[in-house]
C-alpha positions, 0 to 999 in steps of 0.5 A: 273086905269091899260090899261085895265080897262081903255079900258073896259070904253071906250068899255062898253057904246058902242052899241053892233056892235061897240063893236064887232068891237073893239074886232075884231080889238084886235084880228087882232091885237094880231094876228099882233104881234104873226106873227110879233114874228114868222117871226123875230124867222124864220129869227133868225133861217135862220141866225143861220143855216148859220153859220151851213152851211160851208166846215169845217162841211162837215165831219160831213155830214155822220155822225151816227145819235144818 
């Protein structure tokens, strides 16, 4: 029996506001993770422009765009 399956038994029996909670708590915690992955791309991003950010590339400061 795969996670899933295993959880569906566990939440099937339950009464109907108990089984609401459950699903509640999955999404906040689906949620949780989707911030958690933004964030940590927000901050790889932050440090990747850094590296952009320096003297040697002010040249290219009034450049054309394409």
């Amino acid at each position: 029996m795969d996670l899933a399956e295993l959880v569906y038994e566990s939440v099937k029996d339950l009464p109907q506001s108990a089984a609401q909670e459950v699903l509640d708590f999955a999404h906040f915690l689906a949620q949780r993770q989707a911030s958690r992955e933004d964030r940590d791309l927000m901050l790889a991003q932050q440090s990747a422009l850094a590296d952009w950010d320096n003297s040697d590339d002010d040249a290219w400061n009034d450049a054309p765009a394409v």
